[in-house]
C-alpha angles and dihedrals in degrees: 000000000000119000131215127235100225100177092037091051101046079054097057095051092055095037095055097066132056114266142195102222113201097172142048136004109061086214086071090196092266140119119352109342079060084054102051084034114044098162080064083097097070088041100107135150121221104307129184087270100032104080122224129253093207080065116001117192098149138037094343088057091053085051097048094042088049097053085042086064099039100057095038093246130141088227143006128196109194108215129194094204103073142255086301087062092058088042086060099046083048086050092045095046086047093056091067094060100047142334099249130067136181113250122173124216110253095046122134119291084249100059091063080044107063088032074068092049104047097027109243115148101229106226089220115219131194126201131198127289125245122188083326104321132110110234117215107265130267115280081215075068097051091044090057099043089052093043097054097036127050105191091068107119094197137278129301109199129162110238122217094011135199094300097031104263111150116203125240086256095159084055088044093052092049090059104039090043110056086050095049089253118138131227117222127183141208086208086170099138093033097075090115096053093061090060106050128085108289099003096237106182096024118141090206088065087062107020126089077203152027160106127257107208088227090186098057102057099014139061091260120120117255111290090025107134142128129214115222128201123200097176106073090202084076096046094095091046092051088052096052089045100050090041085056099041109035121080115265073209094067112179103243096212089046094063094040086054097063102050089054091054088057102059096020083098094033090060091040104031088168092068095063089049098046087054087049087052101047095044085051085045094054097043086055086038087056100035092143088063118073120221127205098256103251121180093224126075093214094059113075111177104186099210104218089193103084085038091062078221122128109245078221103061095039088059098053088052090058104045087042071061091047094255122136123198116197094233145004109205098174097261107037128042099208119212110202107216120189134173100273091046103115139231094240095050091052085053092050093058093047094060082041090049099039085052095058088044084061102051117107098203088059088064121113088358090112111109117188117239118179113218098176106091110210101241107283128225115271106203087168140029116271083249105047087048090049093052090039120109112269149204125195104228134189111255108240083059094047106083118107089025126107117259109244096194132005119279127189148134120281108239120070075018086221114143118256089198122008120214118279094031117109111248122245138220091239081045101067103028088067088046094056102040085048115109101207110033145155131209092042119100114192094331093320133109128196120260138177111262111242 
């Protein structure tokens, strides 16, 4: 079956004659801001023929109805405002089943964000490590949280994650469900899995609720992104959420774009293979290297350990050579596939690769730097010590005292210490030693007054 691309199309059509644009935006496709954007012509507001996503009845419906299907889900919202947009409308429609909701450690920066705003106390949870990375937790834990507390909406988790671990969700179902809890997922960097035969690894085969981060795997510009619901209970609650969080301003091209990227690998369903294959092609090609174990052919994470060889200095080499990873953590450079990645341009990275791996001068530059931070102790809840009185303090002073306000690396954008831990000394070493971060204000970081 080919699909249509019903937004894209209506654009082209405007786009292709000269018009006389009396309304938004202010660029008006026209003189030299056409010239250094040529993609402003498609650039159009809700027009008599464009349809609305405060209230889609036209193209916008088709789009949303096709990705619906797509995906396998009950309902799908496209949004123009990221991923972080749709973790905020799960969060929302959480909070009216409970005040609590599970939250494991290494979740997005905005899911600890909308648990502030609507004030859930997020029940953090930490799973095993595994070569440097946090699991997702044990569903056994989860059991046993639901069980004893009733005010526990449910359980929030990114899958895949970063690295390309996917969480147990079907074990995670069995447990929420039964007890008329509901599973909601960051599925930011799983885009891809939801459009290829038989979805395996897809959150939306196991969630009531959750966002695909359309722009990360797909051909979708950056924010693009949908929301999907699979409980129709929570229909009318996704509908209130995404009518409160998402711009009443939507880019035009952006939600084109994702439904484009949807059906971009329906439509060519080779492509997708022939990016499997060649991901498969360049980890055999490099069989001397060791990768961290993800569970998802589009993450590879090069561990530099067992090479002896500094992530940092790798990584200059290869954007001296014009290649960009997505993230340095210290320990893995992560190369961020996706379906449209090439086999040309994966064979270009392992010669690139092999070649660091050569060169004398890399070796024993490697310095270990732990990332993954042992469970601190919580002498308050995460929302007390958000509303408590606070000082910003400079880190090396820091440790022993509560975290005021999350702090963490960006990226991945996961917390390093979440408000009302103590900080600890390995806390705020890495903190400090950490190039991107957020939390920290000119070498300071936000603590509880004593």
């Amino acid at each position: 079956m080919q699909y249509n691309y019903h937004i894209l199309n209506q654009l082209n059509k405007y786009a292709g004659k000269d018009r006389l644009r009396f309304h938004m935006p202010g660029h008006k496709a026209s003189g030299a801001f056409c010239r250094a954007f040529p993609g402003s012509k498609k650039d159009i507001t809700e027009l008599s023929f464009s349809d609305d996503l405060q209230n889609p009845a036209g193209a916008i419906a088709a789009a949303q109805r096709d990705i619906a299907q797509i995906v396998g889900a009950k309902r799908a919202y496209i949004t123009t405002d990221g991923s972080s947009s749709g973790v905020m409308a799960c969060v929302y429609v959480a909070s009216r089943f409970g005040n609590k909701l599970i939250v494991p450690r290494n979740s997005h920066k905005s899911v600890f964000n909308a648990c502030r705003i609507f004030g859930v106390e997020p029940v953090i949870v930490q799973g095993e490590e595994l070569e440097g990375v946090l699991l997702p937790p044990d569903p056994e834990l989860i059991n046993k949280l639901i069980t004893n507390d009733v005010n526990i909406a449910g359980m929030i988790i990114s899958s895949p994650d970063y690295y390309g671990n996917i969480a147990p969700l079907d074990d995670y179902a069995a447990v929420l469900k039964p007890q008329g809890r509901y599973l909601f997922c960051d599925g930011a960097h799983g885009a891809h899995l939801g459009v290829c035969e038989g979805r395996p690894g897809y959150c939306g085969s196991y969630a009531d609720m959750w966002v695909d981060g359309a722009h990360k795997t797909l051909p979708v510009l950056t924010q693009g992104a949908y929301v999907c619901v699979n409980d129709e209970d929570l229909i009318p609650y996704a509908e209130e959420a995404m009518g409160i969080f998402r711009t009443t301003s939507p880019s035009f091209p952006i939600m084109a774009s994702v439904e484009y990227g949807v059906k971009y690998y329906k439509n060519n369903p080779e492509v997708y293979a022939g990016a499997r294959a060649a991901a498969a092609a360049f980890k055999k090609e490099l069989s001397a290297f060791m990768f961290y174990p993800s569970a998802d052919w589009a993450k590879v994470a090069v561990d530099f350990k067992p090479l002896g060889i500094s992530p940092d200095l790798a990584q200059q080499r290869l954007e001296k050579k014009g290649i960009f990873a997505e993230m340095n953590d210290g320990r893995y450079l992560l190369f961020y596939l996706s379906p449209s990645t090439t086999k040309k341009q994966l064979e270009k990275l392992a010669v690139a690769l092999i070649e660091i791996a050569g060169t004398k001068k890399l070796r024993a530059t490697y310095v270990d730097k732990k990332t993954v931070i042992s469970p601190a102790a919580r002498t308050y809840s995460y929302l007390y010590a958000l509303r408590s009185p606070s000082e910003w303090v400079p880190l090396e002073e820091s440790a022993g005292k509560m975290c005021a306000e999350n702090a963490g690396v960006t990226p991945p954008c996961l917390p390093v210490v979440i408000a009302g831990e103590i900080i600890s000394e390995r806390a705020a070493q890495l903190l400090k030693s950490s190039k991107n971060t957020f939390g920290i204000k000119d070498g300071k970081i936000k603590v509880v007054k004593r």
